[in-house]
C-alpha positions in Angstrom: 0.0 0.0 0.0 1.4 3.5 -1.0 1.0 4.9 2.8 3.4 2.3 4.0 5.9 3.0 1.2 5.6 6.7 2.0 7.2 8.8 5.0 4.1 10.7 6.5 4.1 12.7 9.4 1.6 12.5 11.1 -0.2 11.4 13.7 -0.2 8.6 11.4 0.0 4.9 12.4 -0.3 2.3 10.0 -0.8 -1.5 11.4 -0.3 -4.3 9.0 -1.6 -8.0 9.7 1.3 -10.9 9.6 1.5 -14.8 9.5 2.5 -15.9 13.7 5.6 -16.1 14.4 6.6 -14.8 11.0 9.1 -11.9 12.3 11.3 -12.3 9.1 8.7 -11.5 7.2 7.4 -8.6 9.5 10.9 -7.2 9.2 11.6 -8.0 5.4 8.6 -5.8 4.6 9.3 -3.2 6.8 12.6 -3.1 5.4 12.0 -2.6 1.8 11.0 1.2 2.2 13.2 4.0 1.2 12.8 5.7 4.2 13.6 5.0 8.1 13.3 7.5 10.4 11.1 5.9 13.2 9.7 2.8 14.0 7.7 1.1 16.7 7.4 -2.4 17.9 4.5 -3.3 20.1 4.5 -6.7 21.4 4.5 -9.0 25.0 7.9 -10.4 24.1 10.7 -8.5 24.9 13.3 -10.7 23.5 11.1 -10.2 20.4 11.3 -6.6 20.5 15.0 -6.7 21.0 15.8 -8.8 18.2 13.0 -6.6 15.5 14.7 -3.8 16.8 17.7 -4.8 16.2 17.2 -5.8 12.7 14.9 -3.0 11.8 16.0 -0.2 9.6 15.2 2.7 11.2 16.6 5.7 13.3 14.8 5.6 16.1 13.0 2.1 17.5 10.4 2.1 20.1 9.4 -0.5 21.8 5.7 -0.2 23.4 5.8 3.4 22.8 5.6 6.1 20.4 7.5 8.9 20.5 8.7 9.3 23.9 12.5 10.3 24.0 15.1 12.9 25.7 15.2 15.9 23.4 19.4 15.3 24.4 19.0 12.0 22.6 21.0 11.5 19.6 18.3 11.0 16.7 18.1 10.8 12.7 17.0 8.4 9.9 18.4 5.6 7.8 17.9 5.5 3.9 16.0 9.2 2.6 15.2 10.2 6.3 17.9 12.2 6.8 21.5 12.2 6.6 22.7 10.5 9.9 22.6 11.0 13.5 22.2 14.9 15.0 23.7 14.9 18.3 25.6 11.9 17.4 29.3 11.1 17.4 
């Protein structure tokens, strides 16, 4: 679908169903954008949402979240989002 190819701002979520247990996949799609500024995991499993955040493409992961960070956080995208890390090394 074009709004989860695209980088909208937002308040704009978009939730996608998946085969159980099929985290690969999950990850493979979420993957193949151009763009990776932020992500979110939502799950029980927090070795799950270690290892999807891990393998996720994206600047920012949260994990049972959404936005919540420290403004003196180092931040930025991967791919078209950006151009690294702001208060990075």
């Amino acid at each position: 679908m074009y709004i989860a190819q695209e980088e909208s701002f937002g308040p704009v979520m978009v939730i996608s169903k998946f085969k159980n247990g099929d985290v690969d996949g999950v990850l493979r799609r979420a993957n193949t954008t151009e763009y990776g500024l932020a992500s979110g995991v939502f799950t029980k499993d927090l070795s799950k949402a270690l290892y999807i955040s891990e393998k996720l493409e994206a600047g920012t992961v949260f994990i049972n979240t959404y936005n919540k960070t420290d403004v003196a956080a180092p931040f930025g995208g991967f791919k078209q989002s950006g151009f690294g890390k702001d208060l990075g090394k």
